[in-house]
C-alpha positions in Angstrom: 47.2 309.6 177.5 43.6 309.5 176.1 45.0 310.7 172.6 46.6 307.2 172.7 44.0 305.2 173.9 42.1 307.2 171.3 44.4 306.3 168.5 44.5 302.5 169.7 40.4 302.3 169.4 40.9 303.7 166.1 43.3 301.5 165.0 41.5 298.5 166.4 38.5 299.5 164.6 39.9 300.1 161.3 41.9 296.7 161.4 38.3 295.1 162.8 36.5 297.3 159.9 39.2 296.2 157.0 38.8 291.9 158.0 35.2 292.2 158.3 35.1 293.9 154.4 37.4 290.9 153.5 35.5 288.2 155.3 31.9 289.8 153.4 32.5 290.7 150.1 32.9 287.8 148.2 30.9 284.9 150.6 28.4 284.8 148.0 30.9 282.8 145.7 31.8 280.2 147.7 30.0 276.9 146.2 30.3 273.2 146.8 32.5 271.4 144.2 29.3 269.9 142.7 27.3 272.9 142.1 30.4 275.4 141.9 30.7 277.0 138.2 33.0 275.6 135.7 36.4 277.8 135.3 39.4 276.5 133.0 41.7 276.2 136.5 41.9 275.0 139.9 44.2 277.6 141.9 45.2 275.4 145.0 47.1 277.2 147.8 50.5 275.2 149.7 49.7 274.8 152.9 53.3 273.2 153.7 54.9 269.7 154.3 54.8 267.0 156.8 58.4 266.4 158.1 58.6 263.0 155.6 58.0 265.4 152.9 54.7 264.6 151.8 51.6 267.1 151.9 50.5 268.5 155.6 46.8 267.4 156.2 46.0 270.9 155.5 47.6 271.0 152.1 46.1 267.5 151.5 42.9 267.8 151.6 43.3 271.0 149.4 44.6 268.6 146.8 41.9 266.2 147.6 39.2 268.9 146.8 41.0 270.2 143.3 41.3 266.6 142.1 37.9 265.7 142.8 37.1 269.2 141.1 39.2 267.6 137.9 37.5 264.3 138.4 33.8 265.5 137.6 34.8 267.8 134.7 34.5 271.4 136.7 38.2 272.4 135.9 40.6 271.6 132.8 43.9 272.2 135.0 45.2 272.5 138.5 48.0 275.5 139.5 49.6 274.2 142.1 51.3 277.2 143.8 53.6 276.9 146.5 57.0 277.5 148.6 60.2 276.1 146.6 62.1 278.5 147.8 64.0 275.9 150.1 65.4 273.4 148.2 64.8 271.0 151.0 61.5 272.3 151.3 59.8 271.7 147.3 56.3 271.8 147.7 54.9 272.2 144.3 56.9 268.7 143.3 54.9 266.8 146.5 51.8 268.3 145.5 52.3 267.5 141.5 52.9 264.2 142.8 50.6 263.7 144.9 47.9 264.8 142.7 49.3 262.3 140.2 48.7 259.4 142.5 45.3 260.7 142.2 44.7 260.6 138.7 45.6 263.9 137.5 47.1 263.7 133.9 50.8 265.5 134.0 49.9 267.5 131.2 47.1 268.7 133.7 49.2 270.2 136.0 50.8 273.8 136.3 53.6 274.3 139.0 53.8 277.9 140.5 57.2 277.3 142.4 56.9 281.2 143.8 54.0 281.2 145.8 55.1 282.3 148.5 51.6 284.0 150.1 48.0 283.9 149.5 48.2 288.0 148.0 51.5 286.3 145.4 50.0 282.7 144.3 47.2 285.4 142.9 48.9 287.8 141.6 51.0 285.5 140.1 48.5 283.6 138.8 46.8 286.6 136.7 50.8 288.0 135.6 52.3 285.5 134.9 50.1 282.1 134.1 47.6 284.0 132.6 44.6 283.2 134.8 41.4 284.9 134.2 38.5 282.5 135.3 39.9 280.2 138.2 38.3 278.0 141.1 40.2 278.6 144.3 40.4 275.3 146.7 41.5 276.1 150.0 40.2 276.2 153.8 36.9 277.5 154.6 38.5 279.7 157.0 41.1 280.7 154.6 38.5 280.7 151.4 37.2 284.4 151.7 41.0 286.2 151.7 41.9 283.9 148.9 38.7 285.3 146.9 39.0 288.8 148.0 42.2 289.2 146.6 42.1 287.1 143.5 38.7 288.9 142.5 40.2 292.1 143.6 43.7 291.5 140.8 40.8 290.9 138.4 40.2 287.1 138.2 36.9 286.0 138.0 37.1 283.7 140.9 34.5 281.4 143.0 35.6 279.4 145.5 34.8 275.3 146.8 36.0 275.1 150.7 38.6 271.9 151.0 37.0 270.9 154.4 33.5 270.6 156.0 33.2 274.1 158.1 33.8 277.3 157.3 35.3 278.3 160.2 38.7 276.8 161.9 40.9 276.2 164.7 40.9 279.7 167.0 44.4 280.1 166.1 43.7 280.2 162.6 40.7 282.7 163.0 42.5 284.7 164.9 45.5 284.7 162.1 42.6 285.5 159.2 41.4 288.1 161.4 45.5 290.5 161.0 45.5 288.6 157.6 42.2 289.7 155.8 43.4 293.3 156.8 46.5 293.0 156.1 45.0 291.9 152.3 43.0 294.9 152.0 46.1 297.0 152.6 48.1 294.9 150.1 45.1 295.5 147.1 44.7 299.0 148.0 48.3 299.8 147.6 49.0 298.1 144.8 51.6 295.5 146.4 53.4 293.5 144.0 54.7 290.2 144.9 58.4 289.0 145.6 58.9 287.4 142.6 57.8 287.5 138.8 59.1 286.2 135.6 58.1 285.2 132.2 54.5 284.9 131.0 53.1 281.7 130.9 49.7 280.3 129.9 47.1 277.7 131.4 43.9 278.7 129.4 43.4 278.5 126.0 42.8 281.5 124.3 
């Protein structure tokens, strides 16, 4: 029985190892939205709907950061990237419109309808919209597995934190802890995400 009490500490340590790498590596780019570097798109992660449809707090004030990051010039366009794979459930179309209540132009706005996780709203964004420079607006808790990975699929990423703290509810820390590890298995293998498709572009050549 030690062998397995053996293997469990390793495994614990590995996973504990893995999040911690995540959580590290790419703190240093994490900005305010006033002093965060300009990039040519806002990459804003669904955080799913309230029962009446409209954005969950969470998802809200992600689309309250990247509209205020479109409001004092640091982004040309928003990739909204969400969940549509319901069709009682179409995230990207409540977040399009609620970042048109906002202000944001339509011709300002890119729909990622397959986003389905944090590892496929980057890859996608890279693949298939053609993202190389992008801010990413999300949680503070959330924000260093978001830049991880999108650094780590080669976009040149920074991120601006959609709420005051860097840290969350325990639940969510807890989550981020299995999640960032599970991200650094994903990048090390390679993983490719549930769905592709034709190549679009946000940036401008």
């Amino acid at each position: 029985m030690n062998w397995i009490a053996s293997l469990a500490g390793l495994s614990v340590a590995l996973l504990v190892s893995a999040s911690f790498h995540v959580k590290a590596k790419y703190s240093h780019r994490i900005f305010p939205a006033s002093v965060v570097p300009r990039a040519p798109v806002a990459l804003v992660f669904g955080a799913g709907l309230a029962h009446n449809g409209v954005p969950s707090p969470l998802l809200a004030e992600r689309l309250d950061s990247a509209v205020e990051l479109y409001r004092i010039g640091k982004v040309e366009k928003v990739l909204l990237s969400g969940d549509d794979s319901i069709r009682s459930h179409d995230e990207t179309r409540a977040m399009r419109r609620y970042a048109e209540a906002q202000g944001v132009p339509e011709d300002a706005i890119v729909r990622d309808f397959a986003g389905l996780s944090t590892y496929d709203s980057c890859f996608r964004a890279k693949a298939v919209f053609g993202v190389r420079r992008a801010i990413l607006v999300t949680q503070g808790f959330h924000l260093p597995r978001a830049l991880y990975i999108a650094n780590s699929l080669g976009i040149d990423a920074d991120g601006v934190p959609a709420d005051a703290t860097s840290s969350g509810p325990l639940l969510y820390e807890g989550r981020e802890l299995l999640s960032r590890a599970l991200a650094w298995t994903m990048v090390m293998t390679g993983a490719k995400p549930k769905f592709l498709g034709d190549k679009e572009l946000t940036e401008r050549k």
